[in-house]
C-alpha positions as CSV (number, residue, x, y, z in Angstrom):
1,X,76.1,45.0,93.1
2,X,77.3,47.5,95.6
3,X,77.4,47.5,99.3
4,X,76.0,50.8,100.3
5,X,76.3,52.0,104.0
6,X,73.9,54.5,104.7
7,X,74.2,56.8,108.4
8,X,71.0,58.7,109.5
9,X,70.3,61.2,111.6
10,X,67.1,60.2,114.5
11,X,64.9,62.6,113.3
12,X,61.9,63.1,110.9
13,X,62.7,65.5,108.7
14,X,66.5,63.7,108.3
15,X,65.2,60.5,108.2
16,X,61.8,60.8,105.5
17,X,63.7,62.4,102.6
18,X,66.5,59.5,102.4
19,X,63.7,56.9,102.4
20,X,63.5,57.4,98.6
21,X,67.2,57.2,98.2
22,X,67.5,53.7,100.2
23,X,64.5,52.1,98.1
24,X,66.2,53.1,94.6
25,X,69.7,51.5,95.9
26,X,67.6,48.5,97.4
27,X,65.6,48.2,94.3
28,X,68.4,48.2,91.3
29,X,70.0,45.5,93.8
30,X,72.5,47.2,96.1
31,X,73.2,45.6,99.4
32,X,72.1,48.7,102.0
33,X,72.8,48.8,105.5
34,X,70.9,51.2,107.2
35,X,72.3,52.9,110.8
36,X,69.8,53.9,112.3
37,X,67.6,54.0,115.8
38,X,64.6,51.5,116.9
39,X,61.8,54.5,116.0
40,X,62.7,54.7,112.2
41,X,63.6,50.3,112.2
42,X,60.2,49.2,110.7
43,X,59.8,52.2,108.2
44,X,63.1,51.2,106.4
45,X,63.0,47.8,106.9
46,X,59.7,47.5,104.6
47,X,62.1,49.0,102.2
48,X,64.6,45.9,102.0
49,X,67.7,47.4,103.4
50,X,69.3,45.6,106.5
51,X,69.0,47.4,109.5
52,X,71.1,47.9,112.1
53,X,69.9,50.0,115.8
54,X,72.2,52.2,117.9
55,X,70.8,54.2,120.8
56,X,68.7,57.2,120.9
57,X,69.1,60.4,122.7
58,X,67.8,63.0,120.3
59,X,64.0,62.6,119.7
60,X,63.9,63.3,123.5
61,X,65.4,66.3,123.9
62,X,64.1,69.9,123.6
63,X,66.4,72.4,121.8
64,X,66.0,76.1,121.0
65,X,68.9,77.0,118.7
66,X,68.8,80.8,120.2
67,X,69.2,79.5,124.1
68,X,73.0,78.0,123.9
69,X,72.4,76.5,127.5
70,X,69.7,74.1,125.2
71,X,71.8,73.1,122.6
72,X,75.0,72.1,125.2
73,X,73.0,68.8,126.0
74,X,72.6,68.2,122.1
75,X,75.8,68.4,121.4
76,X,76.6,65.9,123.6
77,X,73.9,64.0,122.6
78,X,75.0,64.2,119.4
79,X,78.6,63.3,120.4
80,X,77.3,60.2,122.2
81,X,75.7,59.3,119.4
82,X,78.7,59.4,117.1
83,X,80.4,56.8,119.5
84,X,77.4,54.4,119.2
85,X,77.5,54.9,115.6
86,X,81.0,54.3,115.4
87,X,80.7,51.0,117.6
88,X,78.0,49.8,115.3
89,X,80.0,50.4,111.9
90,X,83.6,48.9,114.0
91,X,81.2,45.7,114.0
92,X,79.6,46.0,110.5
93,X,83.6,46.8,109.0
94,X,84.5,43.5,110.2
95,X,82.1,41.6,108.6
96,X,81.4,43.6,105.2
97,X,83.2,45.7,102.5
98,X,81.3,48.7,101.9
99,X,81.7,50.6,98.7
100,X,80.5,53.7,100.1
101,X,78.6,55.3,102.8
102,X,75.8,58.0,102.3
103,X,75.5,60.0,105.2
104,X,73.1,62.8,106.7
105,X,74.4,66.3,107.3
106,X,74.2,66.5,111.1
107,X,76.0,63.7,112.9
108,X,78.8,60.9,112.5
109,X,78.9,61.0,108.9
110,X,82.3,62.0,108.0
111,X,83.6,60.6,110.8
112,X,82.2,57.1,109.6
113,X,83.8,58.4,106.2
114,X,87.1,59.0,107.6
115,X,87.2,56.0,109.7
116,X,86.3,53.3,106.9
117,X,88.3,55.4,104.6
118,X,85.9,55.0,101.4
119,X,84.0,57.5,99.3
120,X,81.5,59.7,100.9
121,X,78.0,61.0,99.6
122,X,76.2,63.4,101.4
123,X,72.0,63.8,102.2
124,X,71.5,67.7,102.4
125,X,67.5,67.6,103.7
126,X,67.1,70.7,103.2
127,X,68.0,73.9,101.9
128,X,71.8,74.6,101.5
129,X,72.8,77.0,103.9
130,X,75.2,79.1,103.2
131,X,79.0,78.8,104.9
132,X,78.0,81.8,106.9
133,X,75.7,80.2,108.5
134,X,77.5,78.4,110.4
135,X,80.3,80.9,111.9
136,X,78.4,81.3,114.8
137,X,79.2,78.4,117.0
138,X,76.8,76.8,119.0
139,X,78.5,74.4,120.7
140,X,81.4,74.7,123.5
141,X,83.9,72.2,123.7
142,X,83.3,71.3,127.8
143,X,84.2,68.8,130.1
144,X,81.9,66.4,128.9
145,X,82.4,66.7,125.0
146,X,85.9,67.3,125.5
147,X,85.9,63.8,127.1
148,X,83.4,62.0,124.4
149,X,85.6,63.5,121.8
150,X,88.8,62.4,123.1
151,X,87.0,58.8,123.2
152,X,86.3,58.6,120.1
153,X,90.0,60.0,118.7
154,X,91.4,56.8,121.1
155,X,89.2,53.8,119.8
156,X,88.3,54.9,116.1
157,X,91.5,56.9,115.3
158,X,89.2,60.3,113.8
159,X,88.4,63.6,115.0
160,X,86.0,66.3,113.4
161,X,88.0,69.5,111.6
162,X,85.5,71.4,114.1
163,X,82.8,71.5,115.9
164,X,80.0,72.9,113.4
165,X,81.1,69.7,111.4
166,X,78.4,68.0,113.4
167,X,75.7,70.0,112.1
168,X,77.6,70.4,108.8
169,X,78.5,66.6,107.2
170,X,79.7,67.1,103.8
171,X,80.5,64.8,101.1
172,X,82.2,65.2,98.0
173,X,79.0,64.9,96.3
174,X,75.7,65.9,98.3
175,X,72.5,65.4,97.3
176,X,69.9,68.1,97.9
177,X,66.3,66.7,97.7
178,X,64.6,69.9,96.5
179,X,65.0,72.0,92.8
180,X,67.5,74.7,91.9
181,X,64.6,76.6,91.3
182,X,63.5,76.6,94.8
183,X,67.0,76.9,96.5
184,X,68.2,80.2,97.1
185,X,71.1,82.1,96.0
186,X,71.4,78.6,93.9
187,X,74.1,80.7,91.6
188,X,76.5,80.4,94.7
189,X,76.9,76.5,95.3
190,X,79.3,74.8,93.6
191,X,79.0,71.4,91.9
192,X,79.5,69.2,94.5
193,X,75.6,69.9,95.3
194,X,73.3,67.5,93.2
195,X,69.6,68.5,93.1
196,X,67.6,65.6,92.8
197,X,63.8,66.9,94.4
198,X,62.2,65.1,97.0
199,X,60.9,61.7,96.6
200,X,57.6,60.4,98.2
201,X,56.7,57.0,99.9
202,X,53.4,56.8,101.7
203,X,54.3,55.1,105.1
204,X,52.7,52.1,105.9
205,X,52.2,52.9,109.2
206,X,48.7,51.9,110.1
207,X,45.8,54.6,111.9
208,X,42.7,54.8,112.0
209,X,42.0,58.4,111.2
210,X,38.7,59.1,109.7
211,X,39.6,60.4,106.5
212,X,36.4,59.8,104.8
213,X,35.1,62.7,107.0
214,X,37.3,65.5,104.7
215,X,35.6,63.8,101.5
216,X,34.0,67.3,100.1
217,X,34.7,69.5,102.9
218,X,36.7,72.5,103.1
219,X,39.9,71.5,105.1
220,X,42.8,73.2,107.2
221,X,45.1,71.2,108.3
222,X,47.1,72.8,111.0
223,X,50.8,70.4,112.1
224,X,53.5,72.4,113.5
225,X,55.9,69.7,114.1
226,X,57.5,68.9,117.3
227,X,59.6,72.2,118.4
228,X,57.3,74.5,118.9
229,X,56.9,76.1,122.9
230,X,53.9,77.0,124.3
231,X,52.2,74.4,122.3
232,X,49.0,74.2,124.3
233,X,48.6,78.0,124.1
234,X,48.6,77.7,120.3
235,X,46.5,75.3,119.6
236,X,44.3,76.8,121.8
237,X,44.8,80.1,119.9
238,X,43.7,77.8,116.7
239,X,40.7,76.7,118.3
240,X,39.5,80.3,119.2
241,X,40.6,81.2,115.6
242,X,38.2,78.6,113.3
243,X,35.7,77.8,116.2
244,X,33.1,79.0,113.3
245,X,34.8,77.8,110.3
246,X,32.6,75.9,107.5
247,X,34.3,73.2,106.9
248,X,37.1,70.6,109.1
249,X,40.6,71.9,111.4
250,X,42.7,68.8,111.5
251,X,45.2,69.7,114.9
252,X,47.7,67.4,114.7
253,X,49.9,68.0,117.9
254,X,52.2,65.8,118.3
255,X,53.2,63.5,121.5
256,X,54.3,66.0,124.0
257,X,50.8,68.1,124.3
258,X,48.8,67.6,127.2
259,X,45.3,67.4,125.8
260,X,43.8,68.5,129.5
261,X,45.2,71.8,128.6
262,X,43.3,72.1,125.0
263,X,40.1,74.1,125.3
264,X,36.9,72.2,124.1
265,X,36.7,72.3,120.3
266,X,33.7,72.5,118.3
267,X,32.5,68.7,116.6
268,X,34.1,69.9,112.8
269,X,37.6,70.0,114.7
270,X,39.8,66.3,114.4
271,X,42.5,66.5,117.2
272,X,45.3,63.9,117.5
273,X,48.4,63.5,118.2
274,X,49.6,61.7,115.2
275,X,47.5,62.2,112.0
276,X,48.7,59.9,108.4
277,X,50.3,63.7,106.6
278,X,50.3,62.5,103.1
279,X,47.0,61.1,103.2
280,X,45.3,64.1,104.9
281,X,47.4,66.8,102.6
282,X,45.9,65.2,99.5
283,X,42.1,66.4,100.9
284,X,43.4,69.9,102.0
285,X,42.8,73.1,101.2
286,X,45.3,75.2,103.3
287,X,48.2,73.8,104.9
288,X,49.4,76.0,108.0
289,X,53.0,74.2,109.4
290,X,55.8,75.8,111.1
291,X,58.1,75.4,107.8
292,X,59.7,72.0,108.5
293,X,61.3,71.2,104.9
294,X,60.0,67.6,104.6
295,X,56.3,69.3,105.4
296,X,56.6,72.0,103.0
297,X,57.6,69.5,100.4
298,X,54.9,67.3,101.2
299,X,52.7,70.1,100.9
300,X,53.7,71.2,97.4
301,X,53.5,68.2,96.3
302,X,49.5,67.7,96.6
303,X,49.6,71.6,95.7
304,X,48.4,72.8,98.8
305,X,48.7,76.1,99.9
306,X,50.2,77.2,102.9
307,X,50.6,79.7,105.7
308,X,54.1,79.3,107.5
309,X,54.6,80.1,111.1
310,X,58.3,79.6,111.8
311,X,60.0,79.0,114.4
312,X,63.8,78.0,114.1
313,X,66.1,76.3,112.4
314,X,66.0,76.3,108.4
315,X,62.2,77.5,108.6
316,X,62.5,81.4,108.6
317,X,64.9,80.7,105.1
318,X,61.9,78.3,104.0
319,X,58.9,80.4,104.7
320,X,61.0,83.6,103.5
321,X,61.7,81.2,99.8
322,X,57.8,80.3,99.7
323,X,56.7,84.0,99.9
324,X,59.4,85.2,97.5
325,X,57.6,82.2,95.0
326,X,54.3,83.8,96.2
327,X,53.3,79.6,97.3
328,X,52.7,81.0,101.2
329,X,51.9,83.7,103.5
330,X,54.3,83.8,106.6
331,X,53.3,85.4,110.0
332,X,55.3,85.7,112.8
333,X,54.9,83.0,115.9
334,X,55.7,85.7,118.7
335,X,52.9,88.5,117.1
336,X,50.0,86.3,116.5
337,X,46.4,86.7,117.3
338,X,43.8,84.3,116.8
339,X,42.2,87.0,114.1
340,X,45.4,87.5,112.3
341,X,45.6,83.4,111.6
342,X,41.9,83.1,110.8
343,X,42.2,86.0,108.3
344,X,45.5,85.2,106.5
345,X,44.0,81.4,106.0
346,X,40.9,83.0,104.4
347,X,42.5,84.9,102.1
348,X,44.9,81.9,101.0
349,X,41.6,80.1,100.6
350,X,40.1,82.7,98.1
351,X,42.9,83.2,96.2
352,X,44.6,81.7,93.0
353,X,48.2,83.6,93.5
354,X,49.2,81.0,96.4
355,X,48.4,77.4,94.6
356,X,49.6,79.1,91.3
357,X,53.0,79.9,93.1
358,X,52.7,76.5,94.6
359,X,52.0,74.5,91.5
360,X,55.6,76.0,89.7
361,X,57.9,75.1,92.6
362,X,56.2,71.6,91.8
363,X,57.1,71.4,88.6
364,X,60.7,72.3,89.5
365,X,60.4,68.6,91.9
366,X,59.2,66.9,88.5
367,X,62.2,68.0,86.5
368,X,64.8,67.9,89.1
369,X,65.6,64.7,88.3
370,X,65.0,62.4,91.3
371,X,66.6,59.3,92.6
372,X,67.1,58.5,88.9
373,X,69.7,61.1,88.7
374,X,71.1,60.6,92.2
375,X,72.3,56.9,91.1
376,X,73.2,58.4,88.0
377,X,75.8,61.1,88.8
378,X,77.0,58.5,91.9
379,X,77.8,55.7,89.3
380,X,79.9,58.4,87.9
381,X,81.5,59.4,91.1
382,X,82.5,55.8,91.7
383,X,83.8,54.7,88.2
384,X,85.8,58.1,88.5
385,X,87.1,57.2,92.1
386,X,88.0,53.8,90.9
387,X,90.0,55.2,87.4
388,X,91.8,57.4,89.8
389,X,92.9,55.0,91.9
């Protein structure tokens, strides 16, 4: 049995893909210790793996990665919330011997790596980006980080090579929880990347939403995560948009909407702020999201169609990858009329092209290999650490 430290990152899309990872270590009998915040506690506790809660500051904030004034805050953030982390794992070090620690890309990971001094796995939640990518810093080394940094050289004795590291947590093995077939420009990775396709847990978080109502109806289901601006003027623009449609609009808007700003919607509308996403994709017939990677996966794999409306980050790479794969139709966030939604989710409804292009990324997931193979080629990574040594 091995003790397995596990680091997250506070945030959905970091967070949902590693749930399948903890439950295979938990279930084959690993000892897991999970760092992670109060939000995410009960959803991997359920799982078996101890649990241990540092502060938050992300899920809070508001960042837009082309406004460097936004990102300054989540950098320290960020920063602040390598210190905690390091605090909690200082305690954790003194009463347990971990084997390893699998870490997500953005945060503390190799720091925890460095500090503990044992082997290192990486969680890659989305597409690998390329080492371009990140040349463009978006973080300046201030007063404040400058200070947080220099803290956390003193007490714990590591630094990061740079900045970008924060946003850029690499092991010597990384798993990647999609398919070579759906990564692109797969041919220039090296093997240190492990494609395993995403794995899928239905929360257990309880609701109440009426999904008996979607039973034989034409559905479009309509989530854009949780950094989208102007979020009342597009979901207004959606309600324009299908105010005649035959059939349901699931609006899932997240926590930050004011609902007094939302137009009246007709009765076949079902607006919330939180709506159970596996459950509700299995009954849909177009998925239009902004292109989040733990979305689009979910939505390939209940073969739903989809229309992609980006908006930073990873997504413009992920809606670009799904139209390539003809699985999507993308359309442009800062061009887009009511009309110009309600036509391009038609014509994904009356075609076959999208769920065909769909249906073969998902049978990329069912060969990758899944948390099968992750434990497999990690055993190997250990007993090879362990001859070497």
């Amino acid at each position: 049995m091995a003790k397995v430290l596990m680091i997250t990152f506070p945030a959905e899309g970091h967070v949902n893909p590693m749930l399948g990872m903890i439950r295979a270590f938990v279930d084959r009998g690993d000892e897991v210790h999970v760092v992670t915040t109060e939000h995410y506690q009960k959803r991997i506790k359920r799982l078996g793996a101890h649990i241990h809660i540092h502060p938050d500051y992300i899920r809070t904030l508001s960042v837009e990665e082309d406004n460097l004034e936004s990102m300054q805050p989540f950098f320290h953030a960020m920063l602040q919330t390598s210190l905690d982390i390091l605090e909690v794992v200082e305690t954790l070090s003194q009463q347990h011997s971990f084997d390893l620690v699998y870490f997500d890309m953005f945060g503390a990971g190799e720091l925890v790596r460095d500090y503990l001094q044992i082997p290192g796995i990486g969680s890659n939640p989305s597409f690998v980006l390329q080492e371009a990518h990140f040349d463009t810093p978006l973080y300046r080394k201030d007063e404040k980080a400058a200070h947080l940094l220099e803290e956390i050289h003193e007490r714990f004795g590591v630094q990061p090579t740079h900045l970008m590291q924060f946003m850029k947590n690499r092991g010597e093995l990384n798993m990647v929880y999609t398919s070579e077939y759906f990564q692109p420009s797969v041919d220039a990775l090296d093997d240190s990347f492990v494609f395993i396709g995403p794995s899928f847990l239905k929360r257990a978080d309880q609701h109440d939403f009426p999904l008996e109502t979607l039973e034989g109806e034409k559905v479009v289901f309509i989530s854009m995560g949780t950094v989208l601006g102007d979020t009342e003027a597009f979901f207004n623009m959606c309600i324009d948009a299908f105010a005649d449609f035959d059939g349901k609009v699931i609006l899932a808007t997240g926590e930050k909407i004011d609902m007094s700003l939302l137009k009246e919607a007709p009765s076949h509308f079902l607006i919330e702020p939180y709506v159970p996403q596996l459950e509700v994709l299995e009954l849909t017939d177009v998925f239009v999201t902004h292109g989040g990677m733990n979305s689009v996966n979910e939505g390939i794999h209940y073969h739903v169609p989809m229309v992609v409306i980006p908006v930073d980050k990873d997504q413009p790479m992920v809606a670009k990858r799904l139209t390539d794969l003809s699985a999507a139709r993308a359309l442009d966030k800062d061009q887009l009329t009511a009309k110009q939604l309600r036509d391009t989710v038609e014509s994904v409804l009356g075609s076959d092209t999208y769920r065909a292009g769909i249906e073969k990324i998902e049978e990329s997931f069912q060969t990758a290999g899944g948390t099968e193979k992750a434990l497999r080629v990690i055993d190997q990574f250990m007993q090879a650490k362990q001859t070497q040594s």
